[in-house]
Residue, then its C-alpha position, 0 to 999 in steps of 0.5 A: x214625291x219623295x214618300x213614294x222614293x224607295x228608301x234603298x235608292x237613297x240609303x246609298x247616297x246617305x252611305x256616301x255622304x258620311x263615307x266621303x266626310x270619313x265616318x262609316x257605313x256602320x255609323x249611318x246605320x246606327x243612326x238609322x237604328x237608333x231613330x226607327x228601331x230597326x236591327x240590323x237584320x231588319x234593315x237589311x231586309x228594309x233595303x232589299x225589298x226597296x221599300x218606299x219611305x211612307x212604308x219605311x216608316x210605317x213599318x219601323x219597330x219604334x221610332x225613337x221619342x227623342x227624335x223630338x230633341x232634334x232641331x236645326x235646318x235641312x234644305x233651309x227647313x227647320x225640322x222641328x217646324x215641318x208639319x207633315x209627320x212623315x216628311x219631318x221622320x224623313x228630315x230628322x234621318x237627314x238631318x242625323x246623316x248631315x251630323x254624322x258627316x259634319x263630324x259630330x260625336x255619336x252620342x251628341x247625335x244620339x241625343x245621349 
């Protein structure tokens, strides 16, 4: 199941897709930063102990309470609607990456 993935093996897939549509590594992180309250440093570290994503998220320093104001659709699954608490953080991210690669501006996608 994807809460035992380790959130470094699809970290680079997250870098790709944003790199591929011409956005940046920086970019993906600070989306990521933004929603779970991690420093750079911290995510760093995140990455390299290859922790899964039930960890990932426990251990986040705040997740954002505006991550709320996120909506729409992932793999045809409104996120607003996934009733797992952990599985909707996990389609939040992924909806934040989707954003990013489809060009939208950072503050829209910050929820400024």
């Amino acid at each position: 199941m994807i809460f035992a993935m380790s959130f470094a093996s699809v970290y680079p897939l997250y870098v790709a897709k944003a790199e591929k549509k011409g956005r940046t590594k920086l970019e993906v992180d600070q989306v990521i930063e933004w929603l779970t309250g991690y420093t750079e440093h911290r995510l760093k570290s995140v990455v390299s102990k290859k922790l899964d994503f039930e960890a990932f998220f426990a251990q986040a320093p705040r997740f954002n309470p505006k991550a709320s104001r996120i909506t729409g659709t992932v793999c045809g699954v409104r996120v607003e609607d996934v009733e797992d608490p952990l599985m909707q953080k996990i389609r939040y991210l992924d909806k934040l990456v989707d954003e990013l690669a489809r060009g939208k501006k950072m503050e829209s996608i910050l929820r400024s």
